[in-house]
N, CA, C and O of each residue as an XYZ file, in Angstrom:
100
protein
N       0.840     -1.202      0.000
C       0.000      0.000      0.000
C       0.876      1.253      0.000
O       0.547      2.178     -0.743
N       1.987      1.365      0.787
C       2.705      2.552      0.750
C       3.516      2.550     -0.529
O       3.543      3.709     -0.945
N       4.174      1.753     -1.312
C       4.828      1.514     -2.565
C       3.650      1.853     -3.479
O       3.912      2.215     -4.626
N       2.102      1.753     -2.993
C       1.231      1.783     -4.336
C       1.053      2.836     -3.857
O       2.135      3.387     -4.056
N       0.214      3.777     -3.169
C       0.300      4.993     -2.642
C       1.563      6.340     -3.517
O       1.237      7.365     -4.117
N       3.227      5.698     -3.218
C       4.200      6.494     -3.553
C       4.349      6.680     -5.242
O       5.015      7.464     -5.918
N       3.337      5.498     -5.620
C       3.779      5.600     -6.924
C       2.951      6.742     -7.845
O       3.206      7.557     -8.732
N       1.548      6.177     -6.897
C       0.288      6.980     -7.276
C       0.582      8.794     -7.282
O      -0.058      9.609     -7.946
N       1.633      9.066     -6.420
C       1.679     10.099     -6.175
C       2.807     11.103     -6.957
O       2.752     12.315     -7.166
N       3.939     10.026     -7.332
C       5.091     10.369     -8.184
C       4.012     10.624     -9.738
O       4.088     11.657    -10.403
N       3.000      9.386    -10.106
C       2.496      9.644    -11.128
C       1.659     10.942    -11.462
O       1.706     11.508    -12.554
N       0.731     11.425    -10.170
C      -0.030     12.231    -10.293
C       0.939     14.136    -10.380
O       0.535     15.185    -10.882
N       2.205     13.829     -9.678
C       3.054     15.333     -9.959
C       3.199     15.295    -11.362
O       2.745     16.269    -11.960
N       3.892     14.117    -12.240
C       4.398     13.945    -13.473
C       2.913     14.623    -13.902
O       3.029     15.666    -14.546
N       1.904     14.295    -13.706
C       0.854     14.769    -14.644
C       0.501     15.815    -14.574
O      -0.068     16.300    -15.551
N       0.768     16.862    -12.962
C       0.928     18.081    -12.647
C       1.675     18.836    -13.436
O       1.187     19.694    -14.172
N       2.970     18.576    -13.350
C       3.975     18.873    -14.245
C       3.955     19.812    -15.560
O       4.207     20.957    -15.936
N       3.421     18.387    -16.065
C       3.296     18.214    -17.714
C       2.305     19.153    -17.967
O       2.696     19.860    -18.896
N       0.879     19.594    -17.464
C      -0.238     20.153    -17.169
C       0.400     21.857    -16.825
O      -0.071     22.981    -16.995
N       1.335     21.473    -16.422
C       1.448     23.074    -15.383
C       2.967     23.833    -16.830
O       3.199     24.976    -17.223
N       3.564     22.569    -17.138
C       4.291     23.419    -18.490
C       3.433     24.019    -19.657
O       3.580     25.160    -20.097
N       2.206     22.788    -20.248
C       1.071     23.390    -20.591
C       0.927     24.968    -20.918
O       1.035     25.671    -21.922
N       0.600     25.178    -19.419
C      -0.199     26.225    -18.978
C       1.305     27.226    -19.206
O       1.291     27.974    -20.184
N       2.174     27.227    -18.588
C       3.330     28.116    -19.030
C       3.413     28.475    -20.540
O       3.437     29.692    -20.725
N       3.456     27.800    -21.540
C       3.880     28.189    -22.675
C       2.259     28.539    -23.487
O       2.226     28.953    -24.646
C-alpha cells in the first residue's frame, strides 16, 4: 500500500507537471 500509494503520487506530480508546463507556454 505505501509503494502503491508512492507511486500513485510520483504519477499524479508527473501529470501536474506536464499540465502546469502546458499552462506556461
Amino acid at each position: 500500500d505505501e509503494v502503491s500509494n508512492h507511486t500513485y503520487d510520483k504519477a499524479t506530480l508527473t501529470w501536474f507537471e506536464e499540465i502546469f508546463e502546458e499552462y506556461k507556454n
